[in-house]
N, C-alpha and C positions, 0 to 999 in steps of 0.2 A: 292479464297483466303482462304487459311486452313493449321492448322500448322501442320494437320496429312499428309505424304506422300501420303499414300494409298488412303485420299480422295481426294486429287488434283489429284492422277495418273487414281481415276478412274472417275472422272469428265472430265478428260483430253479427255481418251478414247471415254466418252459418247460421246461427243459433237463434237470430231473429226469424227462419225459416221453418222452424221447427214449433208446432203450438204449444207444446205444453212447456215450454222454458220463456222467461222473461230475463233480456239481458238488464244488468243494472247500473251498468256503469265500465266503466274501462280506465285503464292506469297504464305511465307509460317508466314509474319506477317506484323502487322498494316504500318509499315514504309515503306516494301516493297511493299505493295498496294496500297499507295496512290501515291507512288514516279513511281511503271509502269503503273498503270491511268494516269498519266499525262504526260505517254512516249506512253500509246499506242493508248490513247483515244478511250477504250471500247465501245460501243453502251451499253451493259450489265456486271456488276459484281455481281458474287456470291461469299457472302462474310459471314466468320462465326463470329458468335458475339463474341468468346472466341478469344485473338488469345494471344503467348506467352509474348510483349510487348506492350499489351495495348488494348481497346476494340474496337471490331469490329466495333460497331454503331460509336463511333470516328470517326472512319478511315473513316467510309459511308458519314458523316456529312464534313469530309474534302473533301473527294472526290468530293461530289458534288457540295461545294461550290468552288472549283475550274473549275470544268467541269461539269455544271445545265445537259445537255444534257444526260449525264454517267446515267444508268437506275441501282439500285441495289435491290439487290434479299440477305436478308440475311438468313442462312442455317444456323440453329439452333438445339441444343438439349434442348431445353429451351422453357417451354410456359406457362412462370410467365408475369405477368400480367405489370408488369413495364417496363421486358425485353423488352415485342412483342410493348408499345407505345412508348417506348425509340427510338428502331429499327424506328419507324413513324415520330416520331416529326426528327431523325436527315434524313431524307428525304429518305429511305426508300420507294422502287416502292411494295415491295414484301417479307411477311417474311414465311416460311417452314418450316417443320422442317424437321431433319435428317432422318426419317424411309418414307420421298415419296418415292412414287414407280417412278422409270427412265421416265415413259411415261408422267408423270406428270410437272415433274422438266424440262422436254424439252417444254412441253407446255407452262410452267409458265413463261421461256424464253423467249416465242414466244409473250404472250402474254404482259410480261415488255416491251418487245422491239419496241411494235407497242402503248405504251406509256399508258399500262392499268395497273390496280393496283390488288393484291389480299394476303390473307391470307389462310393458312393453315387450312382448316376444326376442325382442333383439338385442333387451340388458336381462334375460331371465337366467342364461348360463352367469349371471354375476352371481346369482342366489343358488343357484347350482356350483358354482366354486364353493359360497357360503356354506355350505351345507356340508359338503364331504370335507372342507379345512376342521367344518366342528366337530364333526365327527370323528373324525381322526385325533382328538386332543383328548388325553390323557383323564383328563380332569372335567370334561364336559359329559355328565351322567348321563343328565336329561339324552342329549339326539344317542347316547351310547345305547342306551334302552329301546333307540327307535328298532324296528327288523327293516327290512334290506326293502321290501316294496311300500314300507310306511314314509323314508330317507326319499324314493321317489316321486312320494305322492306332496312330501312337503312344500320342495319350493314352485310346483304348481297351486296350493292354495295359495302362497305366498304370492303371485301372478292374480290371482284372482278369479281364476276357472272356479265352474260349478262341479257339481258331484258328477253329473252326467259328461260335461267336457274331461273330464281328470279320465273318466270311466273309456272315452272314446280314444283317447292318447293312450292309454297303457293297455286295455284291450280285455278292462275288466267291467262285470256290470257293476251299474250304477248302487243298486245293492252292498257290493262287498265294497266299493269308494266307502259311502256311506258310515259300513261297521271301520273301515281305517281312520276318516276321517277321526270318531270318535275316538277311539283309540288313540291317535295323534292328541290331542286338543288336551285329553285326562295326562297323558306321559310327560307334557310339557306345562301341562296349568296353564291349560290357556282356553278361556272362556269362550271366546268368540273367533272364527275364524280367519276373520279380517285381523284379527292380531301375527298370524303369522310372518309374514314380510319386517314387523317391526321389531318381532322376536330373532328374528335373523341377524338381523340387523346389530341389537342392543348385542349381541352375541360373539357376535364377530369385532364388531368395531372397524372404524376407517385404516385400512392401512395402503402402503406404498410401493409401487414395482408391479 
């Protein structure tokens, strides 16, 4: 969903190149995205935060409270720090931005679609701000309880890395990922791991400067 021609026709292309995805449709604003989501019942939408009437995270946040199931992917040139938890709190699987490379954007697909969550390498120090602002608040128990290599391993689940990618970044095996993961998930009550990015989020809230 994009109000530029050129980038719906070459999303089109991408994805009609690929076997196992079926595009469904295409929208070139907030209205018409939320109105053929719930004609065509997506598994996945890619959807830009800009669009000409009215904003993208909207339309995400209606979409999904129509259709929980609908997985979205917002495609951004933007990676302001209110934009990318805006994009999270309105229920947001996945935010990018515009200059991923194609191999990426199909994976991240792959991966919304089997109901995992991730962020863009280039807005991840936003959740990494997120993380040490909560941490350092008085009255924030929960991340106060996290230890010191649990607070790092957070906003990479938050990103959407696997146990093994988390495990290759900090230079631990995938193993002891694993027993932190858990750890992580039980300190904050949080079920599933793909919650984390939205727990950040809800946490912090949008602010300014």
């Amino acid at each position: 969903m994009d109000d530029h021609p050129c980038i719906r026709l070459g999303l089109n292309a991408l994805f009609k190149t690929v076997p196992h995805f079926e595009v469904v449709g295409e929208a070139a604003t907030a209205a018409q995205a939320i109105a053929l989501a719930r004609i065509a019942q997506p598994d996945v939408v890619i959807m830009d935060v800009s669009l000409p009437d009215g904003d993208g995270t909207d339309a995400c946040r209606e979409i999904r409270a129509q259709r929980p199931d609908t997985r979205v992917i917002m495609l951004s040139s933007y990676d302001n720090r209110d934009v990318v938890l805006g994009a999270i709190l309105a229920g947001a699987a996945g935010y990018l931005l515009k200059g991923t490379a194609l191999e990426r954007l199909v994976e991240s697909v792959e991966i919304v679609a089997r109901h995992g969550a991730l962020l863009d390498p280039a807005v991840t120090a936003t959740v990494l701000d997120t993380v040490r602002e909560l941490a350092t608040r008085a009255g924030d128990q929960s991340l106060a309880g996290l230890r010191e290599q649990e607070r790092r391993i957070l906003p990479l689940l938050a990103e959407g890395k696997t146990n093994a990618e988390i495990a290759g970044e900090l230079h631990l095996s995938p193993h002891t990922v694993k027993e932190y993961v858990s750890d992580i998930l039980a300190k904050l009550h949080l079920h599933r791991r793909a919650q984390a990015a939205a727990y950040l989020a809800r946490r912090v809230g949008p602010t300014r400067g």
